[in-house]
Every structure is written in C-alpha cells, then in structure tokens.
C-alpha positions in Angstrom: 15.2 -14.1 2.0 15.6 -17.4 3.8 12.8 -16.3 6.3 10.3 -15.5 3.3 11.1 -18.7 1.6 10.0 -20.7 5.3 6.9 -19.6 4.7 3.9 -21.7 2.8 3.9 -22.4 -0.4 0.2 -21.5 -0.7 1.2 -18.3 1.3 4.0 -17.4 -1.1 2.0 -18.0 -4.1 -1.1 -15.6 -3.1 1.7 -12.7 -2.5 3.3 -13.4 -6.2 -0.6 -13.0 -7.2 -0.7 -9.3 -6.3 2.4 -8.6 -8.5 2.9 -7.8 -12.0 3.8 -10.9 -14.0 7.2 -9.4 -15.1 8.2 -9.2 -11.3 6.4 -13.0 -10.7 8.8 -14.2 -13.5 11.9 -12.6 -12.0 12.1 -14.2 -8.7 13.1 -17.3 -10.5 16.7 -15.5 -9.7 16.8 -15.3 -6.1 17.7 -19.2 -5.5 16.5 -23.0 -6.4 13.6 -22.9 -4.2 12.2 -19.4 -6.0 13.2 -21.2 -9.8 10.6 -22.9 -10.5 7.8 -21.5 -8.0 6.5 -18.7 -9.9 5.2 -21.3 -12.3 2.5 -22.1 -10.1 1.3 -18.9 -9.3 -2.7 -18.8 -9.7 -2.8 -15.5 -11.2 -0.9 -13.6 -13.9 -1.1 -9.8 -14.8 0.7 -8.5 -17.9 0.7 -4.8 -18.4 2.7 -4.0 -21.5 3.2 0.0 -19.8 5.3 -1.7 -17.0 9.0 -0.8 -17.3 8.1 0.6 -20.9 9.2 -2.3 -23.1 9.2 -2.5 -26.3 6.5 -4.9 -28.7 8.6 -7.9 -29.1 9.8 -8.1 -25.8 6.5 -8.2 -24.4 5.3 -10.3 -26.8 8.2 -12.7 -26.9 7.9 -12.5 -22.9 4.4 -13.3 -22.7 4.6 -16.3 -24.8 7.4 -17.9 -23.1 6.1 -17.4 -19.3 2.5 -18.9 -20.4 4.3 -21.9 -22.6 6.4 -22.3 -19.3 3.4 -22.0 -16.5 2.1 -25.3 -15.3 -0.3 -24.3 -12.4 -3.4 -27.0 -13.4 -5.7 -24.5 -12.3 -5.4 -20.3 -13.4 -7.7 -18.1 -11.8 -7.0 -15.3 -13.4 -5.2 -13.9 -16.7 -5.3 -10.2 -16.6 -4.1 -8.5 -20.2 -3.7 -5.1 -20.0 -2.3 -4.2 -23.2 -2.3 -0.2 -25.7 0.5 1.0 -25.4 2.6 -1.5 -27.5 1.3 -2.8 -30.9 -0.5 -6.0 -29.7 -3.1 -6.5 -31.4 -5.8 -9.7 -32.5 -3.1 -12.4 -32.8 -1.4 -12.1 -30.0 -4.5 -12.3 -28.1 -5.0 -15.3 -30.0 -2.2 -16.8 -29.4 -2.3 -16.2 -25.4 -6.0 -17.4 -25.1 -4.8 -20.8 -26.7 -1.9 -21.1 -24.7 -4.0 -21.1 -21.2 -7.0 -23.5 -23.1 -6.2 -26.4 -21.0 -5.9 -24.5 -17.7 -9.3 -24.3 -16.8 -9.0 -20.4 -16.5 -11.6 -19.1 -14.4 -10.9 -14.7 -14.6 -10.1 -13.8 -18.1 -9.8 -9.6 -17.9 -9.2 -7.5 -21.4 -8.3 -4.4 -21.0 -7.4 -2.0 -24.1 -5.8 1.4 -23.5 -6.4 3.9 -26.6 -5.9 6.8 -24.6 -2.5 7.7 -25.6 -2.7 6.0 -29.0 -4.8 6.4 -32.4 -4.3 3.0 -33.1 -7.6 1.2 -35.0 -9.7 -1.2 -32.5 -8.3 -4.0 -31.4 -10.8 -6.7 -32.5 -10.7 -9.7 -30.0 -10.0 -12.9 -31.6 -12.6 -16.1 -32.4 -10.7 -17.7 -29.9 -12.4 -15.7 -26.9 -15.7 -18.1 -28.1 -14.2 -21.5 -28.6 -10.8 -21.9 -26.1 -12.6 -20.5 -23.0 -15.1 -22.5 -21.8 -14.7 -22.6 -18.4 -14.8 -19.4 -17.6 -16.7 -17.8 -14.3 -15.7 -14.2 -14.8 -14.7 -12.2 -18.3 -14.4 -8.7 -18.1 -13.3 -6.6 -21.6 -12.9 -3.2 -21.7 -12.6 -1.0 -25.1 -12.4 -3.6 -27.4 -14.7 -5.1 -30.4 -16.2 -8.3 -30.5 -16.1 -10.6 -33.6 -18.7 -11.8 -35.2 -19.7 -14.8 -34.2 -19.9 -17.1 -37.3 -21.5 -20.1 -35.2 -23.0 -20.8 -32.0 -21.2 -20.9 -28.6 -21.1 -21.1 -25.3 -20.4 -20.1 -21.9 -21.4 -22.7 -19.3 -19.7 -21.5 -16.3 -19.6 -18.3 -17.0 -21.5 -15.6 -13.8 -20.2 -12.6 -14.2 -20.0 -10.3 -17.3 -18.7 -6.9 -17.9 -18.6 -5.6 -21.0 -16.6 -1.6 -20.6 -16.9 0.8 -24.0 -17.2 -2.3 -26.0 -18.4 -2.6 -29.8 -19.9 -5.3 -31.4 -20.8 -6.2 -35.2 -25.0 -5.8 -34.5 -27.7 -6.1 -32.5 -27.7 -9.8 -32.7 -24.4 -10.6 -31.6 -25.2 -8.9 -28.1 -28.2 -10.9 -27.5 -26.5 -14.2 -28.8 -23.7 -13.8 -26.5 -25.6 -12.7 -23.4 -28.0 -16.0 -23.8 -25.1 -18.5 -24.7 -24.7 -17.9 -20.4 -27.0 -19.9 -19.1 -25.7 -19.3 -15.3 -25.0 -15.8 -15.7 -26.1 -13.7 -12.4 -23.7 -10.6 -13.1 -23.9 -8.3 -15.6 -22.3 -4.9 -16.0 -22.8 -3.0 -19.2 -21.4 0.4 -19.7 -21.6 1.7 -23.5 -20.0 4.1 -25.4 -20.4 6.3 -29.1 -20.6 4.0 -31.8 -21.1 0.8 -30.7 -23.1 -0.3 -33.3 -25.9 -1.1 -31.6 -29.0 0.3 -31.5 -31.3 -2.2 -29.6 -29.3 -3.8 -26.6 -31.4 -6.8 -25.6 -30.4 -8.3 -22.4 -32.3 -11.3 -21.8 -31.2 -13.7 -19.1 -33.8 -16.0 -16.9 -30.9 -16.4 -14.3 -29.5 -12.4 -14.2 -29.4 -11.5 -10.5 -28.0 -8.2 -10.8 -27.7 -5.2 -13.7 -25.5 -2.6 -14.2 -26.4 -0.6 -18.0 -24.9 2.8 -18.5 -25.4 4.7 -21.4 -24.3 8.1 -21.6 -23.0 9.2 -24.7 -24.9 10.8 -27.4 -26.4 9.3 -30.3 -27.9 9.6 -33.6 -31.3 11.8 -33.2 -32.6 9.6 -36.3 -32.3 6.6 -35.0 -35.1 4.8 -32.4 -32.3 3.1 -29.5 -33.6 1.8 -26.6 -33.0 -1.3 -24.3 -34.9 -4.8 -23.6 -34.3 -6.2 -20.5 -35.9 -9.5 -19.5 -35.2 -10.9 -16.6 -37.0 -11.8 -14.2 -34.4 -13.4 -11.5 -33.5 -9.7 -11.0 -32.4 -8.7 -7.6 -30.2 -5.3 -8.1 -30.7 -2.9 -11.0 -28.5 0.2 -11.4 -29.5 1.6 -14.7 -28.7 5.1 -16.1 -29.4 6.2 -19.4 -29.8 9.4 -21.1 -29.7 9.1 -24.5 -31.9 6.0 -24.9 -35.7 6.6 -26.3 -37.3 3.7 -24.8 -36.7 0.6 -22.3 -39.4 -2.3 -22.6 -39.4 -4.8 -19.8 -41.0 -8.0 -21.3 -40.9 -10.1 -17.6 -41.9 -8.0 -14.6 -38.7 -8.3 -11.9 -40.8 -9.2 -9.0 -37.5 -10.2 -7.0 -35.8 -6.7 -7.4 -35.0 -5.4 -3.8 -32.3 -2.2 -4.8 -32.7 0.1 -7.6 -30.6 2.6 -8.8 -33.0 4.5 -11.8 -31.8 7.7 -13.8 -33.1 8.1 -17.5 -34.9 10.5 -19.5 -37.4 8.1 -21.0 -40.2 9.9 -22.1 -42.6 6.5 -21.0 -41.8 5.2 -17.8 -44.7 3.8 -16.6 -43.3 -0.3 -17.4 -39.9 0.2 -16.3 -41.3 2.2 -12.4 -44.2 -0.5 -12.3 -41.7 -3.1 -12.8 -39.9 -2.7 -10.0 -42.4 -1.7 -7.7 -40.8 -4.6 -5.1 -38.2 -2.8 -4.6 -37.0 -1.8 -1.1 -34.1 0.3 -1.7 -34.2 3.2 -4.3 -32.3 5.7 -6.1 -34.7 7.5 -8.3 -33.8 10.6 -10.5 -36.0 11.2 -13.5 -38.5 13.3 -14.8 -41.6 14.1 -13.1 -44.3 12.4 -14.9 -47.8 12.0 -13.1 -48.3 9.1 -15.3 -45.1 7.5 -14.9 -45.2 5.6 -11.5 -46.8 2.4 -10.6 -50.2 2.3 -7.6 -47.4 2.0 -5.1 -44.2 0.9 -3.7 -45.4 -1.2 -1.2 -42.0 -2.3 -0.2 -40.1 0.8 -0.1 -38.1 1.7 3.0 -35.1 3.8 2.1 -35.4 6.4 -1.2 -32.8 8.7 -2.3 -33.9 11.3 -4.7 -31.9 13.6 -6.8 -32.8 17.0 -7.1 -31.5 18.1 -10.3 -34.9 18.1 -12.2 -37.3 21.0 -12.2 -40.4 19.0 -11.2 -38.9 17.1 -8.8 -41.1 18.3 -5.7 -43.6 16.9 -8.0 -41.8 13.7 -8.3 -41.2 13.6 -4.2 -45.0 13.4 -3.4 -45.7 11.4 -5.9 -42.7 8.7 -3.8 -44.4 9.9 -0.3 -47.8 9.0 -1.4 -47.0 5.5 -2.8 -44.6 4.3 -0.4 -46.4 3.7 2.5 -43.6 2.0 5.1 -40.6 4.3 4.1 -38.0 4.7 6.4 -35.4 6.9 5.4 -35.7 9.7 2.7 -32.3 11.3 1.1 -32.5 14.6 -0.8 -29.0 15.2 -2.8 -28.4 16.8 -6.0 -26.5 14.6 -7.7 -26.1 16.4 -11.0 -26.5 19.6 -12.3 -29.6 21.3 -12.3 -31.4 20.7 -15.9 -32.6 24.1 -16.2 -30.6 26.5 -13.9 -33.7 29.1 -14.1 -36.4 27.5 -13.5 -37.2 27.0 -10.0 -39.7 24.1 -8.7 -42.9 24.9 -7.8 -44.5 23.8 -4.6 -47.7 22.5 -3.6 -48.7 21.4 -0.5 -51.2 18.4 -0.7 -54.3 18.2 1.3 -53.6 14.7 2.5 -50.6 14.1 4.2 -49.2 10.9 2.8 -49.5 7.2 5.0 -45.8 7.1 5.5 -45.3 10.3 7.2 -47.5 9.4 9.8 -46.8 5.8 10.4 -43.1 5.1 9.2 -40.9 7.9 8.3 -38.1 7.9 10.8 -35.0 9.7 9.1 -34.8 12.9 6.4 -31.2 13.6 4.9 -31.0 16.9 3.1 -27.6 17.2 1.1 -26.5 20.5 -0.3 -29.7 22.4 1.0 -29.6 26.2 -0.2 -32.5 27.2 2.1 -34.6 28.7 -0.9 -38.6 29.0 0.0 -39.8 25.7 -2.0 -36.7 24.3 0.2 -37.8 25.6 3.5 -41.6 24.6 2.6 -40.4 20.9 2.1 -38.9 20.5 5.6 -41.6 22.4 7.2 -44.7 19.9 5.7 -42.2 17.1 6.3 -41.3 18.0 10.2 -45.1 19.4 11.2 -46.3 16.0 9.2 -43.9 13.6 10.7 -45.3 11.5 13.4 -42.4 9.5 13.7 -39.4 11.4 13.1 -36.2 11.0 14.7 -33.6 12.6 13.0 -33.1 15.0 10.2 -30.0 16.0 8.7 -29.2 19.2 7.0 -26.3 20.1 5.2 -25.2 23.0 3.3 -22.2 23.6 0.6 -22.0 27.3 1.8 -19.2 29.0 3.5 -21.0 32.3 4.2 -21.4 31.6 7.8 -23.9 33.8 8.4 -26.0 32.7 5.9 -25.6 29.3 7.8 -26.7 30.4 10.6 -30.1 32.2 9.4 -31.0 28.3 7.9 -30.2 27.0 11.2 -32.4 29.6 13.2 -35.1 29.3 10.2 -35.7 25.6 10.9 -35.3 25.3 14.4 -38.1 27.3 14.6 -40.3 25.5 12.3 -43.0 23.1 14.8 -42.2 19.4 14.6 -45.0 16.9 15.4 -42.6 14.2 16.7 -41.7 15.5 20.0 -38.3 13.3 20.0 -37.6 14.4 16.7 -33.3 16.0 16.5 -32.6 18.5 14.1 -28.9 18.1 13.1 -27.0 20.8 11.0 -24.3 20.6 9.1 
C-alpha cells in the first residue's frame, strides 16, 4: 500500500476513475492519505446492481458521496440505475447536486430488463442544471416535456438509446438547442411516440439513426435529416416510409445505407460524395444518383433478390473504385428466389481503370455467383487480389469452387486468386 500511495496524485486519481464509485468511496479506509482523495476523483460510476443493495442504501449512498465530492471539475457522472426503485427524483436530486461542477459526461442508463417497473421519466432538471455539458448519453428512458426553451451550449455528442419522448416537437427542439453538436447517435425503439424524427443540425458531423422495430402500418413515419456539415452517416431503417433530405451533404466521405424506402433517389443522390460505402437496399433502377464520382471502397450486402442488379448499377457509376466487398450480411429476403443475371454489353469504367481488390464473403459457388467473378476477373484490367471465402465444411465441395475459378481467364496478368 505505501508503494501505491508514492505514486501521483493525478496517476492515482485516473485508476479510482476505472472503478465503481462504491469501491472509489471505500478506500477512504486504508489510511489518512487515501481519506480524503477519493473526493477528487474526476469520474464517478454508480451502478445500483453492484453488491446488490437495497433502495435506500443506494440512494442514501449516492447523496452523501456527491454532497461530499469536491473535485471543481467532473468529467463524468455515469448512473446506471433498474434494478432498485430509483426513479425521477432521485435523478433530480443527483443532477442538482453536481450543478456547480461543470460536469462534462452525464450517462443515463435504465435497466428494465429484469423489472416491469413504468418508465422512468428523466427529470426537468436534465434541461436547466446541465449546461455545460460536452457529452450526454441516455439510454431507455423518457424525456419530459419541455415547458420552455433551453439549451445546450457545449454540448458535441448526443446519444439518445430506446429513448421516448412526449412528440415530434420535443425531438427537434432538443436536437437544435445544440448549436455545436457534431455527434449524434440515434437508435429507436416501439413506441416512442414519434412519428416524424427531424434531425436538423447545421454543425452535425456524423449520424448514427437505427430504427428497427415495427410500427403502426397506418401511420406515414419517416425521417428529416438536414445537415449539411455531414461527414459519416450510418443509417438503417426498416420500418420507416420515407427520409427527406432538405440540404444535400456534399461533405459526406463514409456511408453506411440499409433501408427499405420505397423512394431513394434524394437520400443515394445526396451522398453521392461519398468515398466509403456500405450499401444494402433494394434494387431500384431509378433510385441512384448519375454517379459516385468519389467512390473508392463499396461493400455490398447480398441479402436482396435484385442485388446483381443493384451491383452494376454501383460498377457503372463509380468510376475510380478501389475495392469491392460482397457479404451477406442478413438473411436472404426471399430464400427462393434466386437473382438473375445479366451480363452488360459495356464493361463499366472502373473495371478497367481502377478496380484493384474483390472480397467475396460467404460465396456458395451457385451459377449467378460463378458468372459474377468470371465478368469481374476477364473484365478487370487492374486486378490484384481477390478473395474468396466460403462457410462450407464439405471439403470437396470446396475444392470444386477452387478448381472452378482458377480456371476462369483473368485479364490482369498479376492478378492472385486467394481461397479461403
């Protein structure tokens, strides 16, 4: 103990930061020098599942060690509470306590898993006591409703995890009461009350917007996004009817696209500057912009019927690309229908000029399969490499795919066939 309390003081308090705050607390015990140093530490974590203690305990515990803490400065309070009977005022009470700490990490996280406790509805408090904020992060809660403005002017990153809110309104007054926000990560869940979700932030930098879960068929959901400082979009969505872009995001450089829209054509035409892309979606002739001029690496999912269809349509309109992935990353929408191949009379710019690489994950050697890599190698000037892998364990079948497309001609003479 005496050669752990030589160490710095800064040194000491970053390893109390990586424990639980009940531990942090309890090392006022081990001599004078340790009595009054957890008071300092930068971060505090209180987990009311640790050591299974009971309501008041936690509560009463919580209370005391932020009354006591005197750090001028807390990064982070971490409040991972569900599995005692904390609720709306004892949030309350704790956001108040730390108002004059110029908290920078606020993180609310609700566990209902093991409970069929009501929603724990996050107090007024969250709008008024936490100004200087950088990072809040919520998860499984509800927000209140808002009965005047406010505002978050620190405030850069945003997650908002199975979250409900009171409207429509309340989401798009929140996200534009952060007028430095760059980070936003939105993951939705059943009954959130919205049916809209409007995020519109000049400064956004980079999107995260899940929304799996189904919804009403009656009701016309969909998403607004404008903003036009966009650099990373990772958007998946497969319930929602529409997305509108209002602002296109010339800045975008990474993509990560999955939806079923039935239009596509704004949201694909807005990011047409991308250079990165993850693309699974239906194949809709209609639905892609006159080109990605920028595009060097594309992964596409194979899960859709059409999406041979959907892989020309890339090839043609992406003139410098790179690196091509193939990889099913969900299952197959209709197990019985099988894609349909057809061979194009012009062999698109980028397999003669740029394509380097072609990744093949979970190939199954099937004819439209074979036909693929065969246009692709006999096509690409400028291959390298290409990399095929298979789930099978039937080793002979393994071995037929590897004879199949060694055999196949290859118009790059340097061009390495790697199989896995």
């Amino acid at each position: 103990m005496n050669r752990l309390s030589q160490l710095p003081e800064a040194l000491l308090l970053r390893i109390l930061s990586l424990l639980p705050a009940k531990d942090v607390v309890g090392t006022m015990v081990l001599s004078k020098h340790w009595q009054f140093l957890w008071m300092l530490v930068p971060k505090l974590v209180y987990d009311d599942s640790y050591q299974d203690v009971e309501y008041g305990r936690f509560s009463r515990f919580v209370d005391r060690s932020l009354t006591l803490h005197e750090a001028p400065v807390l990064d982070t309070l971490h409040l991972k509470l569900g599995k005692t009977s904390c609720g709306t005022g004892d949030i309350r009470v704790w956001i108040k306590a730390v108002d004059k700490r110029c908290l920078h990490e606020l993180i609310i996280e609700i566990d209902r898993s093991t409970s069929k406790k009501s929603s724990v509805v996050l107090p007024m408090s969250l709008y008024t006591c936490c100004r200087m904020l950088v990072t809040l992060k919520l998860d499984n809660a509800v927000l209140a409703d808002a009965t005047s403005s406010f505002s978050f002017p620190s405030l850069k990153n945003l997650s908002l995890v199975s979250m409900k809110y009171p409207g429509d309104e309340l989401v798009k007054m929140f996200l534009s009461s952060c007028p430095v926000h760059e980070d936003l990560v939105v993951k939705r869940c059943i009954d959130d009350n919205v049916t809209i979700f409007n995020v519109s932030v000049s400064s956004l930098k980079f999107l995260v917007l899940h929304n799996s879960n189904i919804r009403d068929v009656d009701v016309d959901s969909g998403v607004v996004i404008d903003a036009p400082s966009l650099e990373c979009l990772d958007i998946f969505d497969n319930w929602g009817e529409f997305c509108v872009i209002e602002n296109n995001m010339t800045k975008i450089v990474e993509a990560d696209v999955c939806f079923t829209y039935a239009h596509a054509q704004q949201l694909m035409g807005s990011i047409s500057s991308v250079k990165r892309l993850y693309l699974c979606i239906p194949s809709f002739e209609d639905a892609y912009p006159v080109g990605f001029h920028s595009l060097v690496h594309l992964t596409l999912c194979t899960c859709e019927t059409e999406w041979l269809n959907l892989l020309m349509c890339m090839l043609r309109d992406s003139p410098k690309l790179r690196a091509l992935k193939l990889v099913q990353t969900h299952s197959r929408q209709s197990p019985e229908s099988r894609p349909c191949w057809s061979e194009t009379s012009a062999v698109p710019e980028c397999l003669l000029t740029s394509l380097k690489t072609l990744e093949w994950v979970d190939y199954e050697g099937t004819e439209e399969e074979k036909e693929v890599v065969a246009f692709i190698l006999r096509s690409g000037s400028c291959l390298k490499k290409v990399t095929i892998s298979s789930e099978s364990t039937d080793r002979e079948k393994k071995f037929e795919m590897l004879k199949e497309l060694s055999l196949f001609s290859r118009r790059s003479p340097s061009c390495q066939i790697a199989f896995d």
